[in-house]
DOFI-640293 format. One record per residue (C-alpha): residue number from 1; residue in one letter; x, y negated, z. Coordinates in steps of 0.001 Angstrom, whole numbers, padded with zeros to 6 digits. Example, Ala and Ser with C-alpha at 12.3 -4.5 7.8 and 13.67 -1.06 7.14 Angstrom:
REM residues 2
kolke i=1	aa=A	c1=012300	c2=004500	c3=007800;
kolke i=2	aa=S	c1=013670	c2=001060	c3=007140;
END
This chain:
REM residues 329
kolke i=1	aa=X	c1=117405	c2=-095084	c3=106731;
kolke i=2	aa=X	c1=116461	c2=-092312	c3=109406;
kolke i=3	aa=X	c1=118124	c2=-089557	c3=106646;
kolke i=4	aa=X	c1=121538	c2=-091839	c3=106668;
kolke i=5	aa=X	c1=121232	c2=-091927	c3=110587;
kolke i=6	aa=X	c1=121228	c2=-088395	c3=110855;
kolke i=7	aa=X	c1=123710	c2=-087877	c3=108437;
kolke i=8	aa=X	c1=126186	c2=-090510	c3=109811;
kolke i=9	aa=X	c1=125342	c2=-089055	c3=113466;
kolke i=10	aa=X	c1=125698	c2=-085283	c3=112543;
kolke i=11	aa=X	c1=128894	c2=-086328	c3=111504;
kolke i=12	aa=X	c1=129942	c2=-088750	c3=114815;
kolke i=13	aa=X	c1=128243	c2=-086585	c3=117463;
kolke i=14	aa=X	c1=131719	c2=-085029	c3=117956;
kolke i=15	aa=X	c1=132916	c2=-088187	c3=119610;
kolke i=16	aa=X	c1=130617	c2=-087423	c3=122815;
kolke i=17	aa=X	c1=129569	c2=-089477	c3=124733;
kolke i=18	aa=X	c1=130574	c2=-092935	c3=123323;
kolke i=19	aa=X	c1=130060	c2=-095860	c3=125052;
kolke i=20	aa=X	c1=128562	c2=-097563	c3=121612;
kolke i=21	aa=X	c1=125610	c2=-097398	c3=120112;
kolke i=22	aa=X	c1=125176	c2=-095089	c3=116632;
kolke i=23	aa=X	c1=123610	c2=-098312	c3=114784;
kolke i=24	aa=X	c1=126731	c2=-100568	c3=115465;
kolke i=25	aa=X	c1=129134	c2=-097717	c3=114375;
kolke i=26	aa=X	c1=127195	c2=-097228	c3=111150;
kolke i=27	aa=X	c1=127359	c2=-101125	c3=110758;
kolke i=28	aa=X	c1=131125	c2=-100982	c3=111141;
kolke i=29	aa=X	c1=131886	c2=-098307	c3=109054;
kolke i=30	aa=X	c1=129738	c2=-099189	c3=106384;
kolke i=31	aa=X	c1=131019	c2=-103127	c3=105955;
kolke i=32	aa=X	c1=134891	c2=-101992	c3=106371;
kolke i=33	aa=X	c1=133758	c2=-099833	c3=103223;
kolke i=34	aa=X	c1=132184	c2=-102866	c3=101812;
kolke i=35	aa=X	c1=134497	c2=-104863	c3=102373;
kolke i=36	aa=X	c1=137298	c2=-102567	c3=101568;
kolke i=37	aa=X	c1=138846	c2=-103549	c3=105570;
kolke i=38	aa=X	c1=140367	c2=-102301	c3=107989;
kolke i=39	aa=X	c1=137993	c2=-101143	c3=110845;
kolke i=40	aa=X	c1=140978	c2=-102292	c3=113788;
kolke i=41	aa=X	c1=140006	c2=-105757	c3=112328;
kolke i=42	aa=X	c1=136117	c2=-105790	c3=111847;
kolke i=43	aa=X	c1=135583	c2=-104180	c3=115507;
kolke i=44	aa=X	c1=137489	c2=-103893	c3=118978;
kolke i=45	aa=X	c1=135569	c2=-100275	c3=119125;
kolke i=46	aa=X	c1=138142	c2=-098746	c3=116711;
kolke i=47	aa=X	c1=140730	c2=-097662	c3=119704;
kolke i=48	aa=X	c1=137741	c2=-095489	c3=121633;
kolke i=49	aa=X	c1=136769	c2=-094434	c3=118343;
kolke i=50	aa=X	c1=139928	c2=-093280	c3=117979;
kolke i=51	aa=X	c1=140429	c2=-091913	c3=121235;
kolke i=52	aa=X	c1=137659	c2=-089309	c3=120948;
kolke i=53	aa=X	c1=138532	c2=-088097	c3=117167;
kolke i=54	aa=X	c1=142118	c2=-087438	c3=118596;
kolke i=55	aa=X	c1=140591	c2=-084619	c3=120872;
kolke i=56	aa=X	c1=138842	c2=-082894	c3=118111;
kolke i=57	aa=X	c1=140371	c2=-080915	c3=115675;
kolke i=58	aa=X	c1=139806	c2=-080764	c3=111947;
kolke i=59	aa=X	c1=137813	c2=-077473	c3=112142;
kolke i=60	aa=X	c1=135226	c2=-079900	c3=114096;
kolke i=61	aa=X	c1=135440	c2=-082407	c3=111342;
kolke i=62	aa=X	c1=134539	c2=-079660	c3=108875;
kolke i=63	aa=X	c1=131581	c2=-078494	c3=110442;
kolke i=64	aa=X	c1=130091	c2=-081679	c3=110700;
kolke i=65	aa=X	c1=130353	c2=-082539	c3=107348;
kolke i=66	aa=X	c1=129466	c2=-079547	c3=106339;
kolke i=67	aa=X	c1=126289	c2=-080169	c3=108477;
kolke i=68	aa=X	c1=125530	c2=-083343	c3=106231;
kolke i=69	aa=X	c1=126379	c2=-081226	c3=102657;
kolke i=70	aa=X	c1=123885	c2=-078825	c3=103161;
kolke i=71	aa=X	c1=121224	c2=-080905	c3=104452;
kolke i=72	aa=X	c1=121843	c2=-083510	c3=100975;
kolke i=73	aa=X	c1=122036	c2=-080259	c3=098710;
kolke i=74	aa=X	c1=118363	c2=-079612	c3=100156;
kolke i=75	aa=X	c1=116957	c2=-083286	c3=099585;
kolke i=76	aa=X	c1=118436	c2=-083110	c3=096340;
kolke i=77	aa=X	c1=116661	c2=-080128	c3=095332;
kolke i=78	aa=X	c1=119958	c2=-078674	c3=093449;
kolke i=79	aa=X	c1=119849	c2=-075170	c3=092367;
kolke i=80	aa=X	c1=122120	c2=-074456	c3=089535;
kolke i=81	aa=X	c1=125437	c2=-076845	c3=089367;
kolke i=82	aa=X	c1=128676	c2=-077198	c3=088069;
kolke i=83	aa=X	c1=131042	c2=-078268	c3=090537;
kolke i=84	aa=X	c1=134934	c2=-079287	c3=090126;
kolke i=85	aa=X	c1=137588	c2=-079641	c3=092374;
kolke i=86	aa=X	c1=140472	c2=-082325	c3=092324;
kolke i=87	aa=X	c1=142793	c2=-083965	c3=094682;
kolke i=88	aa=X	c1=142912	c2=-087711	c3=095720;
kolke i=89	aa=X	c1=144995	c2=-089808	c3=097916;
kolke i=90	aa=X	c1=145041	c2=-092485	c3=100669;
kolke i=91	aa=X	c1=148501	c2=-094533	c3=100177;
kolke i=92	aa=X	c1=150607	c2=-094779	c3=102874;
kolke i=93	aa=X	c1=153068	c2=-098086	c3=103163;
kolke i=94	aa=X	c1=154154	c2=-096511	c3=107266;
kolke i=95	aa=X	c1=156977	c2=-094328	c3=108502;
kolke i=96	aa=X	c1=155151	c2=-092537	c3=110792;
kolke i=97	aa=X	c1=153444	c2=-089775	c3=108072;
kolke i=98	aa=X	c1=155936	c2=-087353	c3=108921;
kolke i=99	aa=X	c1=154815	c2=-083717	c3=107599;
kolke i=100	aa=X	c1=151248	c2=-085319	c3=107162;
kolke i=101	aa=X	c1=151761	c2=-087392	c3=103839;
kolke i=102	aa=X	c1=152865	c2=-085938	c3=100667;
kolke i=103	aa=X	c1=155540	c2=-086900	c3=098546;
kolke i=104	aa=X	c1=154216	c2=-089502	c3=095494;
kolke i=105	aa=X	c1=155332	c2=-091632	c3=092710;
kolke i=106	aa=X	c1=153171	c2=-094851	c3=093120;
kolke i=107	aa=X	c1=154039	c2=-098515	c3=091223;
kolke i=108	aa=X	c1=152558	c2=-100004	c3=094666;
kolke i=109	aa=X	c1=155710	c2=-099398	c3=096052;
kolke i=110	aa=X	c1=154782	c2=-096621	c3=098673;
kolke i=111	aa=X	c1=156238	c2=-093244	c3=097763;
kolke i=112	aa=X	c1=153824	c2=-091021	c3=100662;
kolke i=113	aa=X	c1=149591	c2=-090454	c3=100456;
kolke i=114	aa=X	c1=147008	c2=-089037	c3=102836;
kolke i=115	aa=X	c1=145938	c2=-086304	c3=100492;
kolke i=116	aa=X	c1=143179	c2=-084615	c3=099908;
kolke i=117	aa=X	c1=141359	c2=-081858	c3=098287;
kolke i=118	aa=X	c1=137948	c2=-082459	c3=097004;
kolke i=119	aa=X	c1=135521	c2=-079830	c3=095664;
kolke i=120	aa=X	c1=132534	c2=-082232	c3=094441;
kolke i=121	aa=X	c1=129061	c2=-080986	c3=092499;
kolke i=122	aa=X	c1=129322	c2=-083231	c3=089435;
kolke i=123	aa=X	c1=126355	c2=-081582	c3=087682;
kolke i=124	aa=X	c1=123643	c2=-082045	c3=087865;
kolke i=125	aa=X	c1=124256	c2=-084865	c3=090018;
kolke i=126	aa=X	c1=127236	c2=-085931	c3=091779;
kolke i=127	aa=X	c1=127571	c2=-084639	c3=094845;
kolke i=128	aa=X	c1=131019	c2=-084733	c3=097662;
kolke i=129	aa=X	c1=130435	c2=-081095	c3=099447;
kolke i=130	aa=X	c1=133797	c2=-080852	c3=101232;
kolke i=131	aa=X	c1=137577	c2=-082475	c3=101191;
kolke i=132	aa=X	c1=140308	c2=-080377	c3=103130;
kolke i=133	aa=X	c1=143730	c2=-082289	c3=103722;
kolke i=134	aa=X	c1=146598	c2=-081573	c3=101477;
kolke i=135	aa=X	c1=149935	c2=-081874	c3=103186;
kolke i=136	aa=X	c1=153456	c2=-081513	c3=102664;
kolke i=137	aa=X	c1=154414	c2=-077740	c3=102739;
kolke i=138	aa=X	c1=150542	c2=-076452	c3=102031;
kolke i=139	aa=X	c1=150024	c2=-074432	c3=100018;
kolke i=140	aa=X	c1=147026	c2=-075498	c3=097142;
kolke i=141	aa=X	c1=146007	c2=-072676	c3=096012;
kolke i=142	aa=X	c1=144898	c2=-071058	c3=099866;
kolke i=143	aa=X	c1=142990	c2=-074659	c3=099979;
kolke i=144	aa=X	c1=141343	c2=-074340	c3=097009;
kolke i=145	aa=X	c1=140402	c2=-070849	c3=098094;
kolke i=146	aa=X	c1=138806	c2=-071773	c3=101319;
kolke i=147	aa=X	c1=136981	c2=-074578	c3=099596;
kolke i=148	aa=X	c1=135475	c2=-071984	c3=097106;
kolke i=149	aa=X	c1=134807	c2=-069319	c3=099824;
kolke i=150	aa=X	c1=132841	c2=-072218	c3=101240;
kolke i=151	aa=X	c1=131326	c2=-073296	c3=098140;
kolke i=152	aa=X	c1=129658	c2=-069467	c3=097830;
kolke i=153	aa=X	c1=128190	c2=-069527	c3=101163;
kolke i=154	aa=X	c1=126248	c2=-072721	c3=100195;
kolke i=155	aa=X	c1=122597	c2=-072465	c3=098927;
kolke i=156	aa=X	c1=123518	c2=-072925	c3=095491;
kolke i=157	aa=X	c1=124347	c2=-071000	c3=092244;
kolke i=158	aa=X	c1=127725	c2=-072375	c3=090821;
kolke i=159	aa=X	c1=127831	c2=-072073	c3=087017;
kolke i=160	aa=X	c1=131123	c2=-073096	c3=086728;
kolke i=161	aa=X	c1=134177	c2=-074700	c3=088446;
kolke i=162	aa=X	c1=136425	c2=-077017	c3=085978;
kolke i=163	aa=X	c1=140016	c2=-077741	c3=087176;
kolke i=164	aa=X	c1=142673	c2=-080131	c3=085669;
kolke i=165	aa=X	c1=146195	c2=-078778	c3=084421;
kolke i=166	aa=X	c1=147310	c2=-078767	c3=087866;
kolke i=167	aa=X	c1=145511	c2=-075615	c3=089319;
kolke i=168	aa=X	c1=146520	c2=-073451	c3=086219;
kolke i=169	aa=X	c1=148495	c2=-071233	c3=089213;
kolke i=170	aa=X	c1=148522	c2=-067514	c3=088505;
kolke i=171	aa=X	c1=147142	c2=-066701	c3=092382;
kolke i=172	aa=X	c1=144121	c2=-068793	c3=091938;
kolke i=173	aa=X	c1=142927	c2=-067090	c3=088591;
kolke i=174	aa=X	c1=143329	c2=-063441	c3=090301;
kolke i=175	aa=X	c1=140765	c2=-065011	c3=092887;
kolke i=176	aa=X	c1=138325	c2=-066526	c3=090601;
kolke i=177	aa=X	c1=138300	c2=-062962	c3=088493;
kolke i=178	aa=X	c1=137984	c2=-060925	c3=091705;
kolke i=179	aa=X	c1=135144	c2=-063018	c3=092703;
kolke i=180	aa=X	c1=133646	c2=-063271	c3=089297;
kolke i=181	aa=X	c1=133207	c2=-066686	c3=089473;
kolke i=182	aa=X	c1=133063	c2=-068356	c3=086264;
kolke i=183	aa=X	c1=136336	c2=-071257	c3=085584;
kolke i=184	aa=X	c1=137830	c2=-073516	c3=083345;
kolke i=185	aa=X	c1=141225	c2=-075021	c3=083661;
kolke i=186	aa=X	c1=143032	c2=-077156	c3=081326;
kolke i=187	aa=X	c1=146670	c2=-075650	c3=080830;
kolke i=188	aa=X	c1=149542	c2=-077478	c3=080630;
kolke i=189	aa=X	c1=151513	c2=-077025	c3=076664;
kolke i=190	aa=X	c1=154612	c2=-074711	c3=078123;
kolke i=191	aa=X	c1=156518	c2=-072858	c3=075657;
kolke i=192	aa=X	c1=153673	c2=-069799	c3=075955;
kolke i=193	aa=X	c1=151277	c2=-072530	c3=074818;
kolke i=194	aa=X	c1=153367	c2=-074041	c3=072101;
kolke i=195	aa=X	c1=153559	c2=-070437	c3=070576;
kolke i=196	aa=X	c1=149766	c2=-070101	c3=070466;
kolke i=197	aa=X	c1=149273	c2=-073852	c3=069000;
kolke i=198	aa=X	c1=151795	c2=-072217	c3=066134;
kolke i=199	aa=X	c1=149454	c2=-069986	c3=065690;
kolke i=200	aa=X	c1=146083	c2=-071679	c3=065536;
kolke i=201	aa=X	c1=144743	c2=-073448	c3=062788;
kolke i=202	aa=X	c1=141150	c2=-075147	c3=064013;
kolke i=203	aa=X	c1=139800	c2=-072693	c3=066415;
kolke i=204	aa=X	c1=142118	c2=-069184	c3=068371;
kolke i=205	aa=X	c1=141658	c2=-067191	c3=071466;
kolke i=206	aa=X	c1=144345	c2=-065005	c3=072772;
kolke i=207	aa=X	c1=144720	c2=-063038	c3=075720;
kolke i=208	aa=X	c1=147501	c2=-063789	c3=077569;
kolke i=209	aa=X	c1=149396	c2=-062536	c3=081002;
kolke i=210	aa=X	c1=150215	c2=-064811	c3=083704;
kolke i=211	aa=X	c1=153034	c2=-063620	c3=085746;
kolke i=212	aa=X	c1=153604	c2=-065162	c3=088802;
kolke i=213	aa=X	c1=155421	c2=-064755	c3=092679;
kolke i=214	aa=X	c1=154410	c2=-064012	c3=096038;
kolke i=215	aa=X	c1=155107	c2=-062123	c3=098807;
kolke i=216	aa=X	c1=158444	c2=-061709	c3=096798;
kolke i=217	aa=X	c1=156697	c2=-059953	c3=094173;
kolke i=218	aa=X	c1=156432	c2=-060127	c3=091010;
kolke i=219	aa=X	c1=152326	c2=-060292	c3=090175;
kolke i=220	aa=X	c1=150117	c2=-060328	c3=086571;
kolke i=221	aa=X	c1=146923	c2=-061767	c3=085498;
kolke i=222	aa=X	c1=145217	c2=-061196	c3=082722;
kolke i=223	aa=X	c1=143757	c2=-064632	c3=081219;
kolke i=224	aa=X	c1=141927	c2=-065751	c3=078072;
kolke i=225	aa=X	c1=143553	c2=-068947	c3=076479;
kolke i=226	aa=X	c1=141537	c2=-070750	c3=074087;
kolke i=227	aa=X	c1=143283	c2=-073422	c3=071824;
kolke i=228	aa=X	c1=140962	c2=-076028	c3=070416;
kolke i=229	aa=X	c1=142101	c2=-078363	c3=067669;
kolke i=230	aa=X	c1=140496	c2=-081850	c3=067855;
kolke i=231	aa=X	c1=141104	c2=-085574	c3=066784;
kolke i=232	aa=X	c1=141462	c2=-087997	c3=069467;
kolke i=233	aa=X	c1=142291	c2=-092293	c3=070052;
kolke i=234	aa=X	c1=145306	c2=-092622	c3=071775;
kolke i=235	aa=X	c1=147506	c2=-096308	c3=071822;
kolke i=236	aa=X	c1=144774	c2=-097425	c3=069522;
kolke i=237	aa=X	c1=145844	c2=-094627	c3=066948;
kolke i=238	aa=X	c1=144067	c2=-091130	c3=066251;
kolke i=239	aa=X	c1=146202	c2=-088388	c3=066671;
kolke i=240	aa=X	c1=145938	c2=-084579	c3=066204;
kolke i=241	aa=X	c1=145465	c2=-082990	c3=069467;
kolke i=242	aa=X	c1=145122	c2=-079319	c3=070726;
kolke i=243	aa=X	c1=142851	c2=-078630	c3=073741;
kolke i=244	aa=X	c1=144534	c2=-076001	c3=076087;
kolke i=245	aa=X	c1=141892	c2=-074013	c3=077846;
kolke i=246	aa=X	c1=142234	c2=-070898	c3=080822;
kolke i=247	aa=X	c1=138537	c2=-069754	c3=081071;
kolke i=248	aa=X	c1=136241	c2=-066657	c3=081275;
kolke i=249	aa=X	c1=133458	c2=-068889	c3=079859;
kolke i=250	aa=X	c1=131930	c2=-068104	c3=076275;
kolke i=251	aa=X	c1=134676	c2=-069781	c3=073641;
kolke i=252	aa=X	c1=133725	c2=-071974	c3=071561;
kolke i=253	aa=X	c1=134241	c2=-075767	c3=070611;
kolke i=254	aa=X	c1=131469	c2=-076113	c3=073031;
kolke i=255	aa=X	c1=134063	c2=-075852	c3=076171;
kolke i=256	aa=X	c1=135534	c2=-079533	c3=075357;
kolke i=257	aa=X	c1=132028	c2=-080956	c3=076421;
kolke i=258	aa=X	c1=132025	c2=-078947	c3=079046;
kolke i=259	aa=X	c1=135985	c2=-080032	c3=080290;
kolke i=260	aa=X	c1=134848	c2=-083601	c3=079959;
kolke i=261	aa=X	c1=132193	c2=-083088	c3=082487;
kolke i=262	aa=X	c1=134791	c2=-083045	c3=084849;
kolke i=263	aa=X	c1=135833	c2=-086577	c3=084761;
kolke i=264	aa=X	c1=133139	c2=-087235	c3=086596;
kolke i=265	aa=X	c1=134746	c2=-086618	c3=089615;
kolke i=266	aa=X	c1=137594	c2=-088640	c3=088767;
kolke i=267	aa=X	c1=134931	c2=-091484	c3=088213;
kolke i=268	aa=X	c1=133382	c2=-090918	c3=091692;
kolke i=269	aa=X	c1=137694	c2=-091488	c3=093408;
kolke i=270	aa=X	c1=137274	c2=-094627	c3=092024;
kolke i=271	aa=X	c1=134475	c2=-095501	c3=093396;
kolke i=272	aa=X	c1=135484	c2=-094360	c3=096407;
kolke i=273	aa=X	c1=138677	c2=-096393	c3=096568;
kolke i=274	aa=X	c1=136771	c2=-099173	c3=096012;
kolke i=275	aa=X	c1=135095	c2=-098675	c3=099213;
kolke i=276	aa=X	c1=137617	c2=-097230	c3=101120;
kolke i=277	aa=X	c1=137920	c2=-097550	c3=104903;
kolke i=278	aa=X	c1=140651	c2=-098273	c3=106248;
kolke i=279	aa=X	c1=142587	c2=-097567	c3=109328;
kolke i=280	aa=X	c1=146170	c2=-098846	c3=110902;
kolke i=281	aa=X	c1=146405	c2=-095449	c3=112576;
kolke i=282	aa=X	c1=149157	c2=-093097	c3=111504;
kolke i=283	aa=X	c1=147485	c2=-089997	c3=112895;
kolke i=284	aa=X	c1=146363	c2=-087965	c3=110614;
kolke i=285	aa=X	c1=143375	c2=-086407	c3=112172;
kolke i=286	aa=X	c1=141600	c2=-089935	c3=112606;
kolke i=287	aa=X	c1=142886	c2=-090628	c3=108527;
kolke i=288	aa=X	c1=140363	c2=-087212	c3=107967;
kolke i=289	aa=X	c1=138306	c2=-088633	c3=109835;
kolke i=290	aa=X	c1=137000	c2=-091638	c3=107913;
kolke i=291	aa=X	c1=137816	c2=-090457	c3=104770;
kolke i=292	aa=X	c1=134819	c2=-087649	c3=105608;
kolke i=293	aa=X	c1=132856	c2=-090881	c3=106738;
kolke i=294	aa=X	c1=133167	c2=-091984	c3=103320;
kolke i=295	aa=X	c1=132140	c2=-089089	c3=101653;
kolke i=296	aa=X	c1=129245	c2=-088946	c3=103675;
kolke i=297	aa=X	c1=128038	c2=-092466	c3=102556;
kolke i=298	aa=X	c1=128703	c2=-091743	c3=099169;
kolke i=299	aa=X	c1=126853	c2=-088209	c3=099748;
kolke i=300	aa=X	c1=123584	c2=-090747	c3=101082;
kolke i=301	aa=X	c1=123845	c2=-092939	c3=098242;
kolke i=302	aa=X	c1=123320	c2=-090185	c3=095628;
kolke i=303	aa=X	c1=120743	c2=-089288	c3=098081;
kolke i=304	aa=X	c1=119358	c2=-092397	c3=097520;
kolke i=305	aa=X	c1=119757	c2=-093107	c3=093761;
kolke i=306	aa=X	c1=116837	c2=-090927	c3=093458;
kolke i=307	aa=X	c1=114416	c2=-093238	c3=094323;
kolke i=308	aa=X	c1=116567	c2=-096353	c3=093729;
kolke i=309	aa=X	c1=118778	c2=-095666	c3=090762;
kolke i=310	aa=X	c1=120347	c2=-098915	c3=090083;
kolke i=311	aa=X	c1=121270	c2=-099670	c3=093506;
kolke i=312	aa=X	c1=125562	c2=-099539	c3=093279;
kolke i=313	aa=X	c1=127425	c2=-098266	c3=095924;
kolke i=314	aa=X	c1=128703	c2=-101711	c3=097639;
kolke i=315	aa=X	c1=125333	c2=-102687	c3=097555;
kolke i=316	aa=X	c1=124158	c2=-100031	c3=099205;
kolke i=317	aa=X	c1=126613	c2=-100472	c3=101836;
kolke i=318	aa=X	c1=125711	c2=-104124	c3=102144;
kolke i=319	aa=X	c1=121901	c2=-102852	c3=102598;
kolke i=320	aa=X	c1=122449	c2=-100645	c3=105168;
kolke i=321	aa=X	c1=124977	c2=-102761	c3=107472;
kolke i=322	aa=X	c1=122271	c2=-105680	c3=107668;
kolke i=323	aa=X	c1=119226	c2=-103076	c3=108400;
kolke i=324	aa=X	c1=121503	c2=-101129	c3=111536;
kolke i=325	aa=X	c1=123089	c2=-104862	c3=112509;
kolke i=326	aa=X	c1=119656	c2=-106036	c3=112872;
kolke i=327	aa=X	c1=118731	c2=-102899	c3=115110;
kolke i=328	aa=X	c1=121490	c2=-103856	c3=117293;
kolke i=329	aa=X	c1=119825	c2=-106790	c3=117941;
END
């Protein structure tokens, strides 16, 4: 429990000085994850809380967590990885989210989200490194870049990063082949891609140029498509399918293993959400705030699977909320 205390207090010791103890905050925040609460509810501590994350700024925020990454990569002992980056969401049922939230369809009713963007090791264990906020107007690919400018000045070699269909953007495939770093996106089937499927039987790769705006010009990248023909169960029914693939990785059949890999970090939102904590506050800033909290505990958990494997994560949560309750006392 001393590495979660200074994890959770690398990450808190922005507040100041706080007229509460570090144990009862860890205790709050870990059973409104637990519990899946609100923290306004569990605690009357949440307004000074509050108070002091409002004078920070999310550069702060950053470092602190950042802090906490590289002290978990270390305990971890991870070397090589493979790391992917997706986005996530907090929804939003206010009218307060102004440019904050982004724009959503949701069947919950809510059309905004808290968003974020999460670059996560997911090989060869999972592993949160970093989550920047995603809001309306940003622009994804200059987030994705700092993440992976961070990523590089971590003390690990990254093997790959695996993206879903929506990072196949012409700007952030000039970066990763400027940087050599090694990438694999799944592309959405446009009319380019429809043309190569025409084309393939079981197995093609073509080389293909991205063209793309900015700066009110007119840009090209060279990328290599592969097209991968495969049988899959969808509805209960198996269909013909064609996997759509922007990489500089070796081709081969191989590289549909390799996409798969990055559901894992699509497993870990879930997981998450179940042990989200929430907040009533509209300000975005405190919103970062606990969602970094959360990554943190699940960034001690893997920590601790190590030794205890078959702990799960509300468990976990429920362990560590009696042990700093009791300190309190």
């Amino acid at each position: 429990m001393s590495i979660l205390k200074k994890f959770v207090n690398s990450t808190i010791n922005i507040l100041g000085k706080l007229r509460v103890k570090i144990n009862e905050i860890i205790s709050i925040f870990s059973e409104a994850g637990r519990t899946n609460g609100y923290v306004e509810t569990i605690s009357n501590k949440a307004d000074t809380v509050h108070l002091r994350v409002k004078d920070n700024s999310e550069r702060s925020l950053k470092k602190a967590f950042e802090f906490n990454a590289r002290n978990a990569i270390g305990r971890m002992g991870l070397g090589k990885v493979i790391c992917a980056i997706d986005v996530t969401g907090e929804l939003y049922f206010g009218r307060n989210g102004g440019l904050n939230v982004r724009q959503i369809k949701h069947e919950n009713g809510t059309e905004e989200s808290f968003s974020y963007v999460v670059l996560e090791i997911i090989k060869p264990r999972s592993l949160p490194l970093m989550a920047i906020p995603y809001k309306q107007g940003d622009d994804l690919t200059t987030i994705v870049k700092e993440l992976l400018d961070y990523a590089r000045s971590l003390r690990i070699i990254i093997e790959a990063v695996l993206f879903d269909r929506g990072f196949y953007i012409g700007d952030l495939i000039q970066y990763l082949n400027d940087n050599r770093m090694k990438y694999l996106i799944f592309v959405p089937e446009n009319d380019a891609m429809k043309d190569y499927i025409a084309l393939t039987n079981k197995f093609a790769c073509f080389n293909h140029i991205m063209r793309w705006n900015k700066y009110k010009s007119t840009w090209e990248t060279p990328v290599k498509i592969v097209i991968i023909w495969d049988k899959i169960w969808r509805k209960g029914k198996e269909i013909e399918y064609y996997w759509i693939f922007a990489t500089n990785l070796k081709h081969s059949v191989s590289l549909i293993k390799t996409y798969k890999q990055r559901w894992q970090i699509e497993t870990d939102f879930r997981v998450h959400d179940e042990a989200r904590i929430k907040t009533r506050s509209n300000i975005h800033l405190v919103r970062y705030f606990y969602f970094l909290i959360s990554l943190v505990l699940m960034a001690n958990w893997q920590v601790n699977r190590i030794k205890h494997p078959n702990v799960p994560f509300k468990r976990y949560l429920k362990n560590i909320e009696h042990i700093f309750a009791e300190e309190i006392t």
